[in-house]
N, C-alpha and C positions, 0 to 999 in steps of 0.2 A: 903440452896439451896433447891427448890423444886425439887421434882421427882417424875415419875411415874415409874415403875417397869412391863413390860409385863408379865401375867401366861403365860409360855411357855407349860403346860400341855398339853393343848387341840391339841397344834400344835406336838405336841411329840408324841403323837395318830395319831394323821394323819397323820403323817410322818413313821410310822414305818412299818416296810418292804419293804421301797423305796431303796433297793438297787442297784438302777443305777443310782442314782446322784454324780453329783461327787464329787469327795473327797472337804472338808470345805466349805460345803453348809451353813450350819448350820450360820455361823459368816454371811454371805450373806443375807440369808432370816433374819437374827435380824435386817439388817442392813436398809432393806426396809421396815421391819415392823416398824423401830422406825420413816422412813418419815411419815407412812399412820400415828402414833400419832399425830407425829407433827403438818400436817394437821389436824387434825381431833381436836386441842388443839386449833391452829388459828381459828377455825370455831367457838370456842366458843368468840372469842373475836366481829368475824364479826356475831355474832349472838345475843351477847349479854346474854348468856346462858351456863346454866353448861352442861357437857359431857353429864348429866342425861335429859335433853331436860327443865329442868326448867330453866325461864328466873334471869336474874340478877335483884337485886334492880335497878328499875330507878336515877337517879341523882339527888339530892335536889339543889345543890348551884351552876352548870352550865348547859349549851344544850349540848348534843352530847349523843355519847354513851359514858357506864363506861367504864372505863379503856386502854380509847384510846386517850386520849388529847396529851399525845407525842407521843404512841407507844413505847416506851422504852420496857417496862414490854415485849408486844407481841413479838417486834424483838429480846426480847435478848433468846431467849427460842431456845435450840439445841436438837438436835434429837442425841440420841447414840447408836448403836447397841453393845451388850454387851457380846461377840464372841458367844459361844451358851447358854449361861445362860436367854439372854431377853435383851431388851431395857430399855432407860430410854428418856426422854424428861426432860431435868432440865434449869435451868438459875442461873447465881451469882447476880441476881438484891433482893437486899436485902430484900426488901421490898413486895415478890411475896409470900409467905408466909401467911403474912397477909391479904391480898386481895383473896388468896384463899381459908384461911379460915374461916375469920374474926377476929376482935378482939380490943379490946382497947388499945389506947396510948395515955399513961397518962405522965403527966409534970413530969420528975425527976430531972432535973440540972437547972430549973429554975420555978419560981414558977407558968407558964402557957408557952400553948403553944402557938407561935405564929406566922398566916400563912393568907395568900391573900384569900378573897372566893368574888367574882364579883366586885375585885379593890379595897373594902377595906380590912384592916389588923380586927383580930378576934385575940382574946385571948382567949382560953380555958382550964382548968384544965386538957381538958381528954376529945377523939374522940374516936368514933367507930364505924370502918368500919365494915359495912357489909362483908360478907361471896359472893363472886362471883367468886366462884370456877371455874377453867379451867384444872386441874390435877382432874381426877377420886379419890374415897378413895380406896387404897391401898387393893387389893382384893377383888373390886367390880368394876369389867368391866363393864360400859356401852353396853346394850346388842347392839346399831348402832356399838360400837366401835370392839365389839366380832367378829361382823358379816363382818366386815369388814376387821378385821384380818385375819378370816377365807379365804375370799375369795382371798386377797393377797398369802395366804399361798398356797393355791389350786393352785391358777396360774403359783404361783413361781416354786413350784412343779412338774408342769404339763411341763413349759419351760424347767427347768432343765433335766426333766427325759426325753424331748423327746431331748435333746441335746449331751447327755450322750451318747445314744443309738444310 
């Protein structure tokens, strides 16, 4: 399962001494911060680029963009807010892993693998996908993605506290 993990630090800082929100804010603001990932996770598919603003490999063996010929991968991806701990964006699409990080698959239960590439069949020992990350690495925010947390966090804050009161 992929996942990303929000640093709640920063928002812990700017949230402290807000004593007029109300009580279990906390689970609420994770809750909309794991939309603005998720968003911000789809953006790399309609952009074709990782969180970090670098573009994906282009396509060798079809047109389109990578990693959208069914959409599977993009729609199976959910947003979690994670009471006050952080969020997560993850998916059970097996296969999201490797495409976010890269990596070889090589023939083990038969002796090639073997799969369609512009309507005919290909045998190969052993493929490798490039790296076209859509999950940040783990403790390195994207600083679009920081700054957009931030600004969620302000707002959310600013609604709360003036709803409170």
């Amino acid at each position: 399962m992929a996942l990303f993990s929000g640093d709640t630090k920063r928002l812990r800082e700017l949230t402290a001494g807000v004593g007029r929100l109300k009580r279990g804010w906390q689970p609420r603001l994770m809750r909309v911060l794991a939309v603005d990932a998720l968003a911000l996770t789809q953006e790399c598919f309609e952009s074709s680029s990782d969180p970090y603003g670098r573009p994906w490999e282009k396509l060798k063996t079809r047109n389109g963009q990578p990693l959208l010929d069914t959409g599977r991968l993009r729609n199976s991806l959910q947003a979690l807010g994670l009471q006050n701990k952080g969020f997560r964006v993850v998916t059970r699409v097996k296969y999201a892993a490797l495409h976010n990080y890269g990596g070889t698959v090589t023939a083990k239960k038969a002796p090639y693998l073997r799969f369609k590439v512009a309507g005919r069949w290909v045998s190969k020992k052993s493929v490798t996908i490039p790296r076209r990350q859509f999950i940040p690495d783990t403790g390195k925010t994207p600083q679009a993605w920081a700054e957009q947390f931030e600004e969620t966090a302000r707002a959310f804050i600013a609604r709360e506290a003036a709803h409170a009161g």
